[in-house]
N, C-alpha and C positions, 0 to 999 in steps of 0.2 A: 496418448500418443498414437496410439492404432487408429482411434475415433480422426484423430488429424489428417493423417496418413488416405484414409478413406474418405475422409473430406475433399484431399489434394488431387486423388484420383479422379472422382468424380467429377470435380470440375473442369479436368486435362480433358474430357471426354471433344471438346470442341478445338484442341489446341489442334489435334493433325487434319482434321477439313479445313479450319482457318489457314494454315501454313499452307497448304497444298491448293488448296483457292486462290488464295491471296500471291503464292507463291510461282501459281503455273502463269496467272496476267500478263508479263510478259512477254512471255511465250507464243500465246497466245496473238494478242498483239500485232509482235515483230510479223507474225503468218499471215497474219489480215492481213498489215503492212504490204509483206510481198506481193501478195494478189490485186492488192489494191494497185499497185505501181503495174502492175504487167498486165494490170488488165483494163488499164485506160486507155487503150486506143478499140478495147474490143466492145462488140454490140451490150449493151448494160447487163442482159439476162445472162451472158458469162457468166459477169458479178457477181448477180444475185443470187445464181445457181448455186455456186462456190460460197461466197457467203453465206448462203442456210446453211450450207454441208457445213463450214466451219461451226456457226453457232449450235449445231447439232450435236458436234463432237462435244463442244465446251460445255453445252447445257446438259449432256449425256453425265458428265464427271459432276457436274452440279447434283443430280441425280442420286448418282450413287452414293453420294453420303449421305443427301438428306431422304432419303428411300432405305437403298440399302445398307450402310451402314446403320442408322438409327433404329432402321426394324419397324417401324411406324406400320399401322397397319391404314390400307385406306380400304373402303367404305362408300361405294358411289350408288347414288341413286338416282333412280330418274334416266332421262334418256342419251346417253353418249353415244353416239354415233362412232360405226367402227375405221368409218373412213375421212378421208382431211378431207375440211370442206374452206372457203372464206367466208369469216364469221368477227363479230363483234362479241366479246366474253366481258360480260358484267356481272361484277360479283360484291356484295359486302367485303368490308374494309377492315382487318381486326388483327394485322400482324406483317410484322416484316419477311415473313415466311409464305404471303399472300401471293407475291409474283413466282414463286417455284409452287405453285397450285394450277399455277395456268401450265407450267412445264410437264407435270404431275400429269394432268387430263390428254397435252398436247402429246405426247409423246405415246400416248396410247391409239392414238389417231395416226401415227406416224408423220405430223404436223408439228415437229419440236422445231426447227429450221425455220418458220413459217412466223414464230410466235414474235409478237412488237408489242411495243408500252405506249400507252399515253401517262407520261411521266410530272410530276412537279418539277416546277422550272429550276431549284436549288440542285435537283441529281448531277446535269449538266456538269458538274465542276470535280464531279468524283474522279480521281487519279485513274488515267487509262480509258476507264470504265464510261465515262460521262458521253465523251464524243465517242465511242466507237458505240451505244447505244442508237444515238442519233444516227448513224451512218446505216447501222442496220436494220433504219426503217421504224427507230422512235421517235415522236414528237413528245416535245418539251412544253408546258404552255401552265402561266400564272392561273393565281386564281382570279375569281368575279369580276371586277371593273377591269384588271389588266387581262383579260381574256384576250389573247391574240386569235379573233378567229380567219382572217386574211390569212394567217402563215399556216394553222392549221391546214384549212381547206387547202392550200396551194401543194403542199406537201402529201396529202391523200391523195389529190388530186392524180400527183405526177407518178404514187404509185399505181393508180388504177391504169392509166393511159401505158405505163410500161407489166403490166400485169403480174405485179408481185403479188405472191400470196399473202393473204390479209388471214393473221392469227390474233387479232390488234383486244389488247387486254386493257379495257379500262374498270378503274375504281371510282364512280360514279359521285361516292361521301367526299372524294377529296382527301379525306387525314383519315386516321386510324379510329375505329370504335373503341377506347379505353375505360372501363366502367370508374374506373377512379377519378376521370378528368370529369368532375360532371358541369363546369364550368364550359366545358365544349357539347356536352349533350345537351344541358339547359338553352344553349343558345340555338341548335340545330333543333331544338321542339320549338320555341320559339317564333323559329322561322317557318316552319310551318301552321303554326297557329295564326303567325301574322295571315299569310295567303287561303287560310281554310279549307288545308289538308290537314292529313291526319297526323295524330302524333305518335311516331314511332319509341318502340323502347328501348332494343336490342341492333337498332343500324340510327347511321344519322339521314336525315334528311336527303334524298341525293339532288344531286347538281345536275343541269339540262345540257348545259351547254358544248362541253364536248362529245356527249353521247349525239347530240341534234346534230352539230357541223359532220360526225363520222359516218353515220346511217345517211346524213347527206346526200355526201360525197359519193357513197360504195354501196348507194340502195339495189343500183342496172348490177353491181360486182359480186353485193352478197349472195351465200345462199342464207343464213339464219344467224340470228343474234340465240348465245348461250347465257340462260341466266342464271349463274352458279350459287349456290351457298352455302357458307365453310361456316364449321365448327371444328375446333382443335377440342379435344379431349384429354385434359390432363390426371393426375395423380390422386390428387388432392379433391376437396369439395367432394365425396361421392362418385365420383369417374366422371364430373365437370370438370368447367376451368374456364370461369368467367373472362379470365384476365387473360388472351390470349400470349402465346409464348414467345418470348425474342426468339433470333435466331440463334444466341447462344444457349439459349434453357432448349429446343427444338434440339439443336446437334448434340446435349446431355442426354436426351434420349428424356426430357419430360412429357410429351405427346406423345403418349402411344397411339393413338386412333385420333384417324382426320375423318368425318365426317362428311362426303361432297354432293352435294345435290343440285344435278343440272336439269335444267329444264329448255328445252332446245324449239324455239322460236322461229317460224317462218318468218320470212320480210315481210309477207304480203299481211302478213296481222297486225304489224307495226306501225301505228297512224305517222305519216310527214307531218305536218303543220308542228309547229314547234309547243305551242303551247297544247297541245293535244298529245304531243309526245312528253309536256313535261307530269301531265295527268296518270299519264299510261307508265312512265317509269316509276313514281310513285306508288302509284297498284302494284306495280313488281316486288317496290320495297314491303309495302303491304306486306303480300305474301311472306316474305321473305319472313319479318318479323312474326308474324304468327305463325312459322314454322320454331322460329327459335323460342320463344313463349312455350310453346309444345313441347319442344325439346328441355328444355330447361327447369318447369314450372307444372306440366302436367300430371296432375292426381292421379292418373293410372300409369302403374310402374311399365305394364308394355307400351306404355307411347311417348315414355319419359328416356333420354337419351339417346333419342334416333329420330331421325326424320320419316315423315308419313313416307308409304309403303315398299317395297322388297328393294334389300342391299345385299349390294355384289362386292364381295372380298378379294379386290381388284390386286394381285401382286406381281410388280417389276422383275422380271430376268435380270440377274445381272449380269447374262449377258451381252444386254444391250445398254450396259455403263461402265462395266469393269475397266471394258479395252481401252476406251476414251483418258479414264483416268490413268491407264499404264502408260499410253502414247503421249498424252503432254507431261507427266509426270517425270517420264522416259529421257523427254527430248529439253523441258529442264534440268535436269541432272545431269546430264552430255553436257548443255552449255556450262554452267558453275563447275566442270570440272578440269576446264582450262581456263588460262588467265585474260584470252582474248574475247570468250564469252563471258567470264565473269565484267568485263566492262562492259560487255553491249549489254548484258542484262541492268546493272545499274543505269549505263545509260537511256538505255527503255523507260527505266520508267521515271528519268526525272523530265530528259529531253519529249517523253510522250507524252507525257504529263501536263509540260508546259508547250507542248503543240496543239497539245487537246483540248486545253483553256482556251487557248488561242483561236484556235479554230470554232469554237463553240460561239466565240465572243464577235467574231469578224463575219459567220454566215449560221445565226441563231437557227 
């Protein structure tokens, strides 16, 4: 019974970030909403201003539980620059915990506001969340033959000419590295065995073609593409954990230690030509995979669960996440405490919901 009891707890560890995430949307929302309405007749950089500051706030309270609540320790190596720059961040692909990585880095840069997805075109549909990503400066886009590269470029395009800051986060693999699916690794060695690159172990093959349309577009805009690589550190296995962690084993608190290693890339070293760049991201994977071989596999205990050379035990203030989660947590709780907010909150999110479909569906 005890054993149960402590089973039960442990698993609850994820119930109050879920609730409180899931629970402030809304909220959240309805605020964009406003701004969005009263700030359509002003110059767009209002917007955009206002819009970072909001997703600053939001992604602050994101933050704090998966930071500080969790205790997580991170571990950064390599070169992170102390100030926001506009950048392209490519990073291996190994967890649903992968886009609060880019939050993780950005916000140490004071570039949390800044941060945008190149997203799979299925996110689109997610309740709230789907279109207000898109609004904030994501792009949505299929994979290999349905590759819309017309809408992409069109949409970079229009950020560069209005000069929003580009914190633009792509996942290069496309899907997630799962060492269990080896039916999706088998076919990504494959594919590169077909072309006469290399076969990678620990990343899948990456994809040209969004990284080529971005660096584009934002070659005159950038200053440097980031090329990041994460290992979670779990419990289990020796203080590995091949199998990286959902988000609900992450907010149990099974990842103690994130492992981040950037490596910060001039444009000017970045060949254009497309097929020159699909050579040159590959290299990158290289690396990348032979850092994780190192990390995983190497016979000397000091070079075995870390990445080549000196890490910095980088930890978040919370006072720069607390407040965020008291203020929308705050001003949810105000609303559900009367009966006129408790309907605008329901209707938030069914009426958002199915405007956000809509919308997503009428101007992709």
């Amino acid at each position: 019974m005890l054993l149960s009891l402590v089973l039960h707890t442990y698993s609850m560890r994820y119930l109050l970030p879920s609730v409180v995430l899931l629970g402030t949307a809304p909220t959240y929302v309805l605020a964009w909403g406003v701004w969005r309405l009263l700030s359509a007749f002003l110059p767009s950089r209002f917007y955009q201003a206002l819009d970072d500051r909001l997703y600053c706030v939001y992604q602050s309270m994101v933050l704090f539980f998966f930071e500080n609540y969790t205790g997580v320790q991170i571990l950064l190596y390599g070169d992170l620059p102390k100030n926001k720059e506009n950048i392209i961040y490519l990073a291996n692909h190994r967890s649903t915990v992968d886009w609060i990585i880019a939050d993780i880095l950005a916000i140490r840069q004071n570039a949390l506001g800044h941060v945008r997805y190149v997203l799979k075109d299925g996110l689109k549909w997610l309740p709230l969340y789907g279109c207000y990503f898109s609004q904030h400066g994501g792009i949505y886009v299929n994979r290999s033959a349905k590759f819309n590269e017309k809408e992409m470029r069109n949409k970079l395009q229009s950020y560069v000419n209005a000069g929003t800051p580009m914190y633009l986060v792509i996942f290069p693999e496309g899907t997630r590295y799962n060492p269990e699916q080896t039916k999706v690794i088998s076919s990504s060695q494959a594919f590169a065995a077909q072309r006469g690159l290399p076969v990678l172990k620990y990343v899948l093959t990456p994809r040209i073609k969004a990284t080529h349309v971005a660096f584009d577009c934002m070659k005159k805009y950038l200053d440097a593409i980031y090329d990041v690589t994460v290992v979670y550190e779990g419990k289990d296995d020796g203080g590995q954990r091949r199998e990286a962690p959902t988000m609900t084993e992450f907010l149990c608190k099974e990842s103690p230690k994130i492992h981040i290693h950037i490596d910060r890339i001039d444009k000017k070293d970045v060949p254009e030509e497309q097929e020159h760049m699909r050579r040159w991201l590959h290299e990158r994977f290289e690396i990348k995979d032979k850092m994780l071989i190192e990390f995983y596999e190497s016979p000397d205990p000091e070079r075995r669960n870390r990445f080549p050379g000196k890490s910095v035990h980088s930890k978040l203030s919370i006072k720069k996440t607390l407040p965020s989660m008291l203020i929308l947590s705050g001003l949810t709780t105000g609303m559900l405490m009367t009966e006129a907010g408790r309907k605008l909150y329901v209707n938030t999110w069914i009426y958002g919901t199915l405007l956000g479909c809509l919308w997503v569906t009428i101007k992709p």
